[in-house]
C-alpha positions as CSV (number, residue, x, y, z in Angstrom):
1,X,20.9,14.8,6.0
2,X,20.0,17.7,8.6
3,X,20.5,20.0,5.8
4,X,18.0,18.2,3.3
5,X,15.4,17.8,6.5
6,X,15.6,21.7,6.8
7,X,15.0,22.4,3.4
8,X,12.2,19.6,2.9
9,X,10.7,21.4,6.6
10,X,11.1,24.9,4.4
11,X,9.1,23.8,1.4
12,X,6.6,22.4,3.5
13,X,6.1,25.4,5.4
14,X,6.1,27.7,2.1
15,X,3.4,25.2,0.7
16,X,1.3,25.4,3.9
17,X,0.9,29.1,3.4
18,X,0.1,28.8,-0.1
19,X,-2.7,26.7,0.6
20,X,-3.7,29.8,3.2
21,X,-3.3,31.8,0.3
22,X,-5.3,30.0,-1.8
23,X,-8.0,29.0,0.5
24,X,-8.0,33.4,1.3
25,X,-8.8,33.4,-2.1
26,X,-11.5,30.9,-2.5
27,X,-14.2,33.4,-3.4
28,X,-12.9,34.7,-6.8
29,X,-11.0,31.8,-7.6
30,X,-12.3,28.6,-5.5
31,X,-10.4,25.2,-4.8
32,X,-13.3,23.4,-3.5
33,X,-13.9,19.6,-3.4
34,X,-15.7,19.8,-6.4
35,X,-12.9,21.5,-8.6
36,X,-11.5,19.1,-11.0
37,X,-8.3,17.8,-11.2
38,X,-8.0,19.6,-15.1
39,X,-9.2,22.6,-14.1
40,X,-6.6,22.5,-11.4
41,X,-4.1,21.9,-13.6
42,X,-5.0,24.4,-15.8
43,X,-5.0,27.1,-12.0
44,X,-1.0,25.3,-11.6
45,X,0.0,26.6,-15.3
46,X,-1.1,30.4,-14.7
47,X,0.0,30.6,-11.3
48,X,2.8,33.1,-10.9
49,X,3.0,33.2,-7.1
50,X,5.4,30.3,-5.7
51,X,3.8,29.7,-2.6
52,X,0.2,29.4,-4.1
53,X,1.7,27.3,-7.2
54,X,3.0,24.7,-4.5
55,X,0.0,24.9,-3.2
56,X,-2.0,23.8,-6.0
57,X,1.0,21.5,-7.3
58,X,0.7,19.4,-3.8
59,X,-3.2,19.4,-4.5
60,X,-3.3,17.9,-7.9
61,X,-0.4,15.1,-6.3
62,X,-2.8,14.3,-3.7
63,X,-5.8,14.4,-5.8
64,X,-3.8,12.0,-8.6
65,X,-2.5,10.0,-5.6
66,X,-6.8,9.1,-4.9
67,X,-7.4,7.8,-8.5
68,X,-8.6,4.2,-8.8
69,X,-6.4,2.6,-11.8
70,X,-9.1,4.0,-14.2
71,X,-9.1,7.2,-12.5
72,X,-5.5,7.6,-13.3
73,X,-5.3,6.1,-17.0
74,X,-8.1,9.2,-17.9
75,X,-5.6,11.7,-16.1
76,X,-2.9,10.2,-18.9
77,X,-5.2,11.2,-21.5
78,X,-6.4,14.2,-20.6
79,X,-2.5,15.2,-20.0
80,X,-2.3,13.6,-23.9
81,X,-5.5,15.7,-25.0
82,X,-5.7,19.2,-22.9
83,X,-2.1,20.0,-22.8
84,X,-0.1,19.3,-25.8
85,X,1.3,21.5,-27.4
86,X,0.0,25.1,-28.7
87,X,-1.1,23.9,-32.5
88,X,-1.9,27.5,-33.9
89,X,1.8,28.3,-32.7
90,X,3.6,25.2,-33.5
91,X,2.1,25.8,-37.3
92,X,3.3,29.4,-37.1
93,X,6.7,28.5,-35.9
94,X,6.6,25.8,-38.7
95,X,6.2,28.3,-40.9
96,X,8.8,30.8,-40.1
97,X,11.4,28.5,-39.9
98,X,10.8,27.4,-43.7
99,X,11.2,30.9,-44.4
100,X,14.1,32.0,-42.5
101,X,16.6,29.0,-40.7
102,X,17.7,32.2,-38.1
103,X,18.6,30.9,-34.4
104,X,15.6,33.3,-32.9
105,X,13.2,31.0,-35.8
106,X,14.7,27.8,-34.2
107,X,14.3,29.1,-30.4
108,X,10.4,29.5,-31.0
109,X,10.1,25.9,-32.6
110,X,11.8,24.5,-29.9
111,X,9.4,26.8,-27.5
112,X,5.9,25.9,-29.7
113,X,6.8,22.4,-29.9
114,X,6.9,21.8,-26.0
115,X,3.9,20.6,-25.0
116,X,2.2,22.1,-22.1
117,X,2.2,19.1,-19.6
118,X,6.4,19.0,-19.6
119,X,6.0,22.7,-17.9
120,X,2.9,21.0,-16.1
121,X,5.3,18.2,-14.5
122,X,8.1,20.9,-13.7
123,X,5.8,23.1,-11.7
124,X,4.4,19.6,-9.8
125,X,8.2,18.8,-9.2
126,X,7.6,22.0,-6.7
127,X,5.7,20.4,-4.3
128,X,6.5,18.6,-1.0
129,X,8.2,15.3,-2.1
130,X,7.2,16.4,-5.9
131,X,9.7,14.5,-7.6
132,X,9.2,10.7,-4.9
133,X,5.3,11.6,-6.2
134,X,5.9,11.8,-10.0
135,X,8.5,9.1,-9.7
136,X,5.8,7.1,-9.0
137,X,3.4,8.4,-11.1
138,X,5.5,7.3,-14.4
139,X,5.6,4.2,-12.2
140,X,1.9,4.0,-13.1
141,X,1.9,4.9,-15.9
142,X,4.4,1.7,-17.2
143,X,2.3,-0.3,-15.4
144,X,-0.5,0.4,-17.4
145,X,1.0,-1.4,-20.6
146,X,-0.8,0.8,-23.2
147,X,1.3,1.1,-26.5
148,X,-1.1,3.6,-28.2
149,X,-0.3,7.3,-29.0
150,X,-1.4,9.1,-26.0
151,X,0.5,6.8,-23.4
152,X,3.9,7.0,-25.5
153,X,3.8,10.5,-26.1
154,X,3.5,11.3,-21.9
155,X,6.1,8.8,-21.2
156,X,8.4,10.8,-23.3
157,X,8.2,13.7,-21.7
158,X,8.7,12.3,-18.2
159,X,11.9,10.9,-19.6
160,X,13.2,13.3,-21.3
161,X,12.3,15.5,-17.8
162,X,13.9,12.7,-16.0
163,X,17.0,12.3,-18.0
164,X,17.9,15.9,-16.8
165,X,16.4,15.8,-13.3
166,X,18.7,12.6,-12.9
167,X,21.7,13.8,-14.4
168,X,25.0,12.3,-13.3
169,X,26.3,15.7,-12.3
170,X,23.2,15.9,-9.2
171,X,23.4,12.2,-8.4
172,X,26.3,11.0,-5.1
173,X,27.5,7.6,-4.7
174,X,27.6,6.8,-1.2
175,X,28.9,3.1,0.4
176,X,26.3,0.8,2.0
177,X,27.5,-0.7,5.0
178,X,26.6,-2.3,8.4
179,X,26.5,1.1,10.1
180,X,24.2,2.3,7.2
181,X,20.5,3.5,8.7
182,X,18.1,0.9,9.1
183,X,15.7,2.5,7.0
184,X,18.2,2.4,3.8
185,X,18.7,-0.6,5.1
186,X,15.6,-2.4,4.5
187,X,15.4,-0.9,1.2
188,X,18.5,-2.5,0.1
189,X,16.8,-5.9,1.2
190,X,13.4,-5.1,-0.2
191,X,15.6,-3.4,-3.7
192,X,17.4,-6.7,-4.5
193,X,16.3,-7.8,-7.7
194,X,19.1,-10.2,-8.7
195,X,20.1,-12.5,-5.6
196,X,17.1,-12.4,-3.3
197,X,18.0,-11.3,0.6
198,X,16.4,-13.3,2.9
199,X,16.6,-11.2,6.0
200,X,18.9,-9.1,8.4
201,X,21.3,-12.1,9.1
202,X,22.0,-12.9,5.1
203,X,22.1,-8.9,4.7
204,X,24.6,-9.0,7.0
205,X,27.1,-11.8,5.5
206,X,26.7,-9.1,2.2
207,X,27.7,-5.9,4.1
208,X,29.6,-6.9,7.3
209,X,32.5,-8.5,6.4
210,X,35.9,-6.9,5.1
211,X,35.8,-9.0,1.6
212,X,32.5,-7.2,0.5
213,X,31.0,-4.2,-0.4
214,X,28.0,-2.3,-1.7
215,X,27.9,0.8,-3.6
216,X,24.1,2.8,-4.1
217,X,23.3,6.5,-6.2
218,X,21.3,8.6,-4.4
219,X,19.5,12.0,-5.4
220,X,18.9,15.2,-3.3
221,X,15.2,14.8,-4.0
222,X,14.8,11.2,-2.9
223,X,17.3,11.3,-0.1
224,X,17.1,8.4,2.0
225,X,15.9,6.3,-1.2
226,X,18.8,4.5,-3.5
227,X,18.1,4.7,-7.2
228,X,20.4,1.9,-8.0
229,X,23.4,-0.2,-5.7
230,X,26.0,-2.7,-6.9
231,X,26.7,-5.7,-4.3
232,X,30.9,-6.4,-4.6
233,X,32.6,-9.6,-3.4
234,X,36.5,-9.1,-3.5
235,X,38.0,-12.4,-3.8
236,X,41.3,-14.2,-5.5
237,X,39.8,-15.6,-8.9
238,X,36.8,-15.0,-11.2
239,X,34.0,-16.9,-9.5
240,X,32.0,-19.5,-11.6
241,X,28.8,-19.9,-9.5
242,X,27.1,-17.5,-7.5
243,X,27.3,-20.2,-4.4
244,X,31.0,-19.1,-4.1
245,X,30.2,-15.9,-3.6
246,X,27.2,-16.4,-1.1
247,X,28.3,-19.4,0.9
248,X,27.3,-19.2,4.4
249,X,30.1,-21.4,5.3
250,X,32.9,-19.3,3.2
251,X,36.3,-18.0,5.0
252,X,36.8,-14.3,4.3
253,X,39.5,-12.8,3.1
254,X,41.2,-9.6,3.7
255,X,40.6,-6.7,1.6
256,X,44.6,-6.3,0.9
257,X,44.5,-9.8,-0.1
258,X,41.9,-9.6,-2.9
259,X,43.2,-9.5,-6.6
260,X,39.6,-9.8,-7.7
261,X,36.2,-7.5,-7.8
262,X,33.1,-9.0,-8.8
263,X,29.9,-7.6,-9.3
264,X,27.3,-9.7,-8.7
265,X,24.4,-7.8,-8.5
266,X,22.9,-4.5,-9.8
267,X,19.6,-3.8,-8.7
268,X,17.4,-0.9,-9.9
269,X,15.5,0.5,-7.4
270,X,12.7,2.7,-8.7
271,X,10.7,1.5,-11.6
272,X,9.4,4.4,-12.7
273,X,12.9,5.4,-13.4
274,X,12.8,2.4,-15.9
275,X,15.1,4.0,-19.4
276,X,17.4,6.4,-17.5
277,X,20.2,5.1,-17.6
278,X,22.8,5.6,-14.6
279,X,24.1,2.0,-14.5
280,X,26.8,2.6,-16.6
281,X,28.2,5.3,-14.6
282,X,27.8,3.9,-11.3
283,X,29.9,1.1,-12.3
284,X,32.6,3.1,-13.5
285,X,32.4,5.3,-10.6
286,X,32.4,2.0,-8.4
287,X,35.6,1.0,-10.5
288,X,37.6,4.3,-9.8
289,X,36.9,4.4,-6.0
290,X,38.2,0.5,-5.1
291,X,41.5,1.1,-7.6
292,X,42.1,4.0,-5.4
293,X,41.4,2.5,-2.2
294,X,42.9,-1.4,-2.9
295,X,45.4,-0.9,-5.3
296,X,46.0,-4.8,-5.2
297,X,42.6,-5.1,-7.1
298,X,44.0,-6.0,-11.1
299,X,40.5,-7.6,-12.2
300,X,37.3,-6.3,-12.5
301,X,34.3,-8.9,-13.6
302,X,30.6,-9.6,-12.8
303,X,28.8,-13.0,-12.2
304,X,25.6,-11.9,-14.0
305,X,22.2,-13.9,-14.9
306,X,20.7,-14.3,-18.7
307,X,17.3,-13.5,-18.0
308,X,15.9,-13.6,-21.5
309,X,18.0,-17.5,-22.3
310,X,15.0,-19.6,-21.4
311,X,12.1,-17.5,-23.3
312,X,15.0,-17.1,-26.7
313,X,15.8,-21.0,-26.6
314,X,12.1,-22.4,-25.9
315,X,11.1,-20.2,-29.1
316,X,13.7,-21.7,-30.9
317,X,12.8,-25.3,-29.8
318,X,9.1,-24.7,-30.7
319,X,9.5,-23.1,-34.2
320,X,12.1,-26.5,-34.9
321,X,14.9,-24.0,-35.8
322,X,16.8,-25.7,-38.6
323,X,19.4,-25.5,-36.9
324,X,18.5,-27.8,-34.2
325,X,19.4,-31.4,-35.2
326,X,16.6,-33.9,-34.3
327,X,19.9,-35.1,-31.8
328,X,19.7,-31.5,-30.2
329,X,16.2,-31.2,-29.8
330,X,16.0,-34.7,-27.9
331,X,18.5,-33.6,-26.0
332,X,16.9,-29.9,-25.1
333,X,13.5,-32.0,-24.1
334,X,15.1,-33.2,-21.2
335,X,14.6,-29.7,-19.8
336,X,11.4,-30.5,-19.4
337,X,11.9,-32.9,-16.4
338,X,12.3,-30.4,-13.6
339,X,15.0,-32.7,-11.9
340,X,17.2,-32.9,-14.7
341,X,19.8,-30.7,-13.1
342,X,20.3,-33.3,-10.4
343,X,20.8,-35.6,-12.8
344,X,24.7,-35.7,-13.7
345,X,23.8,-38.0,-16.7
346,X,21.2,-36.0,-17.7
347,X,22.9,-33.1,-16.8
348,X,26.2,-33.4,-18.1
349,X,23.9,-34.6,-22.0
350,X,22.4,-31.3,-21.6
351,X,25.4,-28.7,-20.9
352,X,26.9,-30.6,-24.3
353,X,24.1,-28.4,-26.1
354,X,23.5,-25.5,-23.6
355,X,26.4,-24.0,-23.5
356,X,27.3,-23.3,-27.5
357,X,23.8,-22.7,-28.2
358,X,24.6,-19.9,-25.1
359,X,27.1,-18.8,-27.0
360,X,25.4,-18.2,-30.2
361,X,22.4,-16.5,-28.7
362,X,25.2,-13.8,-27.3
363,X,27.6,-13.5,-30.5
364,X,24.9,-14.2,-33.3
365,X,21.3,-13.5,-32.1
366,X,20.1,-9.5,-32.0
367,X,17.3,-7.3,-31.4
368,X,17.3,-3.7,-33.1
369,X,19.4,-1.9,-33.8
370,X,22.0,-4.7,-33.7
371,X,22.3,-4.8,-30.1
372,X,22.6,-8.1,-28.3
373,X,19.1,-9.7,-27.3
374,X,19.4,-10.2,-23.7
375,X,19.0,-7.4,-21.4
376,X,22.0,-8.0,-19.1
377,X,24.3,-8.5,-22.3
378,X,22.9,-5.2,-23.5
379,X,24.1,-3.1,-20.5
380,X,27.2,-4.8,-19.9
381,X,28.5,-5.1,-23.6
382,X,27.0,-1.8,-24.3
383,X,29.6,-0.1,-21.0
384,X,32.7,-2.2,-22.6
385,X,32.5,-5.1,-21.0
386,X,34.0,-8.5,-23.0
387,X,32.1,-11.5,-22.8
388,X,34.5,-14.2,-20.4
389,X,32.9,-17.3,-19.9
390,X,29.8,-18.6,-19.5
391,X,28.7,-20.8,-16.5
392,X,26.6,-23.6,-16.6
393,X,24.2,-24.2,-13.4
394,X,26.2,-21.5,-11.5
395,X,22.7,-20.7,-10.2
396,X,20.4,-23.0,-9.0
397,X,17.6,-20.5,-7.7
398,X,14.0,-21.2,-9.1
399,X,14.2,-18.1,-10.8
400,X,17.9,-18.7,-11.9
401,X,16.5,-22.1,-13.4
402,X,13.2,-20.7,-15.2
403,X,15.0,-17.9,-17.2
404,X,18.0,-19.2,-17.8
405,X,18.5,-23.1,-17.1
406,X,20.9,-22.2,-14.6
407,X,23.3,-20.3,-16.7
408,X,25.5,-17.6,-15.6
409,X,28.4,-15.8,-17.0
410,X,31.4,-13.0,-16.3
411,X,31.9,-10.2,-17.8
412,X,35.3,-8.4,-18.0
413,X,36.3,-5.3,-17.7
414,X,39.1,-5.0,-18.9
415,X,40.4,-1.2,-18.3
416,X,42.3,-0.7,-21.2
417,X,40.0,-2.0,-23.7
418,X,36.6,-0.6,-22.6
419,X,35.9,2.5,-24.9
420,X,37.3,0.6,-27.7
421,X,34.7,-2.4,-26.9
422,X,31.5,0.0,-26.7
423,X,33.0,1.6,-30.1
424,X,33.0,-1.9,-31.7
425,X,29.1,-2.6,-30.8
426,X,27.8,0.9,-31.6
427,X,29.8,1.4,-34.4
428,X,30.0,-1.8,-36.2
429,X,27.3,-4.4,-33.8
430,X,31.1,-6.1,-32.8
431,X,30.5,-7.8,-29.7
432,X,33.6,-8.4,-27.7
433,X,34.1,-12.2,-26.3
434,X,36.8,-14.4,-25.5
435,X,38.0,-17.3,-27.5
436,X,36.4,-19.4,-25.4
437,X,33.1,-18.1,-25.9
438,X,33.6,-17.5,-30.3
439,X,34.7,-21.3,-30.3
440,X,31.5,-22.4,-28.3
441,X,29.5,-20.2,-30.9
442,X,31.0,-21.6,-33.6
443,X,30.0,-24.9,-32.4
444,X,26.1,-24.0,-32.3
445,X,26.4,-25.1,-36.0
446,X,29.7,-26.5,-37.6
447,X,30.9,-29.0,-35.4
448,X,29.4,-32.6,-35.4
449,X,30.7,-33.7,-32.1
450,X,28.7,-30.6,-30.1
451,X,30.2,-32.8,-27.1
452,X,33.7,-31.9,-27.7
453,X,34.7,-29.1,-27.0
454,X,32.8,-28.7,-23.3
455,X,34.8,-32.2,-22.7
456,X,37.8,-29.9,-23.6
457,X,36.6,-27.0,-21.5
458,X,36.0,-29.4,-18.7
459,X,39.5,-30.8,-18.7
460,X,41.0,-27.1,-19.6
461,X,39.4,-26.1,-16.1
462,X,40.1,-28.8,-14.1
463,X,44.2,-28.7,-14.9
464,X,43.6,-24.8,-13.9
């Protein structure tokens, strides 16, 4: 960290001078109160001295950082309109190329083609805390829902700057422990977007003892500021509800003894990083690391939500999907009564239908592309994950209950099979599940008695 502090105290210090320069030259080229922010950008593009450049770049992040919300969705456009590309040399480039397909033709495409703002970003990246600043500012810029041309075309190029910026090959996974500063610390508490942390105490039954761990990327350029972290219990057997993992009341293991990783949470920490994707990696990483240092460790799963199960099921309830017998739909209204899952009557009527229909909305339902609907399923199945078993009420959180009824489910990682899993969706929209779960699916729609096989399932799991 000293060495990051240095070099953050350099840039500053080269930026300080660059506003001395620039201030020395306020009479022939002035940065007054009343320059605007355009014009400023436009001072950032044709600067060629570095310590003036961060400078300016610093001046149009703190002027950005001043816009109301209207303020900044007019910067958008005027990034959109005053600093696309070069049209007079795109069309020549255009032109050449259809004339001669040479390597030199396609190098100036590629160079017309660029617009202007992706070398405007680049040169704000060099000011102090340049990349924290336009972190956020894509932040913004997502929260600002707008779908038409000029808003999708800027978010492009911050991703596809931020796809290299946060390359694997510049991101370090670190371990998140007890002794762990209190400032990441608090992050990791105020980070969690799966399993809500209540405070220090429940952060501490997380990190402290010797059956868990936690597992965060970081970047040189947001140093004390995780990107993403995985929360790991190490236990003896694939957990079916997330109360056997967070128990206050639990006995710990030993880390020798465990047979069993689970990951039950994956939290993304900075929004406007929202499409680049690390995820994938940082489980694998994760992976690597405890097989090295707990050889005992055979099975690798996750106890993950299915946050997009509610919205899918109550849009399949309102439309009267014809595949809902008038028996299934009576038995889906009694999701309506907010106390049904205390219910075991009630309870035990509505898991006969939940769970297949669960089933089918992983195996059968997709969005584009043929990728599985739900977000979660995406990311997991995608890395080449199988689909285990699916857990009904294994979360009885308010937020557990509105998006998914309660539902959880493991996926496994099985080490052997993983590249040929993703192969199976990308190539071929093949998602990999258990028998369990492709008998449950089936279910959804051939079998009369939906009751059945959960009764199975129920006595299955109770001789286990």
């Amino acid at each position: 960290m000293a060495g990051i502090s240095f070099f953050s105290d350099m840039v500053q210090s080269i930026t300080d001078r660059g506003r001395r320069l620039v201030a020395a030259g306020a009479r022939s080229e002035p940065v007054q109160a009343e320059t605007n922010i355009e014009t400023l950008c436009d001072m950032l593009l044709s600067s060629r001295g570095e310590a003036s450049g961060m400078a300016l770049a610093a001046e149009v992040l703190q002027r950005w950082a001043q816009l109301d919300a209207a303020g900044q969705q007019d910067f958008v456009r005027m990034l959109h309109e005053q600093f696309g590309p070069d049209i007079a040399k795109l069309d020549k480039a255009i032109e050449r190329y259809r004339s001669d397909r040479s390597s030199d033709a396609v190098i100036e495409l590629h160079q017309a083609a660029e617009p202007r703002r992706q070398e405007l970003v680049r040169r704000l990246n060099l000011a102090p805390k340049g990349t924290a600043r336009l972190v956020e500012m894509r932040e913004r810029l997502l929260a600002m829902k707008d779908a038409t041309e000029p808003f999708r075309a800027v978010d492009a190029d911050f991703a596809h700057l931020f796809g290299s910026w946060f390359n694997r090959g510049f991101l370090t996974l670190r371990p998140i422990d007890w002794s762990t500063p209190a400032d990441i610390l608090e992050k990791i508490i105020r980070y969690e977007a799966v399993h809500e942390i209540a405070g220090w105490e429940e952060l501490r039954r997380r990190l402290a003892p010797a059956d868990r761990r936690c597992f965060a990327f970081f970047h040189p350029r947001l140093a004390d500021d995780p990107l993403i972290f995985v929360e790991v219990a190490l236990t003896r057997a694939i957990p079916s509800a997330i109360a056997d993992v967070l128990d206050v009341n639990r006995s710990p293991i030993t880390a020798q003894d465990a047979t069993t990783a689970v990951f039950y949470s994956i939290s993304n920490c900075q929004d406007g990083l929202r499409g680049i994707s690390f995820g994938n990696f940082l489980i694998k990483q994760v992976v690597e690391d405890l097989r090295r240092d707990l050889p005992g460790l055979k099975t690798f799963v996750t106890l993950s939500p299915v946050p997009g199960f509610a919205g899918w099921l109550a849009r399949l309830r309102k439309a009267a999907d014809a595949s809902l017998d008038d028996r299934t739909l009576k038995t889906l209204e009694l999701l309506d009564d907010p106390g049904w899952a205390d219910n075991p009557q009630k309870a035990q009527a509505v898991e006969a239908v939940l769970l297949p229909l669960a089933a089918r909305y992983f195996i059968r339902e997709r969005a584009t592309g043929r990728r599985p609907v739900d977000p979660v399923a995406r990311f997991h199945l995608g890395n080449g994950a199988r689909l285990e078993r699916l857990n009904f009420l294994a979360d009885r959180s308010a937020k557990a209950m509105r998006q998914s009824h309660g539902l959880m489910v493991n996926y496994f990682y099985k080490l052997d099979d993983i590249e040929a899993n993703h192969e199976a969706l990308a190539q071929h929209g093949e998602i990999a599940a258990s028998p369990e779960v492709r008998k449950l699916a089936a279910t959804a729609s051939t079998d009369t008695d939906i009751a059945a096989p959960v009764r199975r399932r129920r006595t299955e799991m109770q001789k286990t």
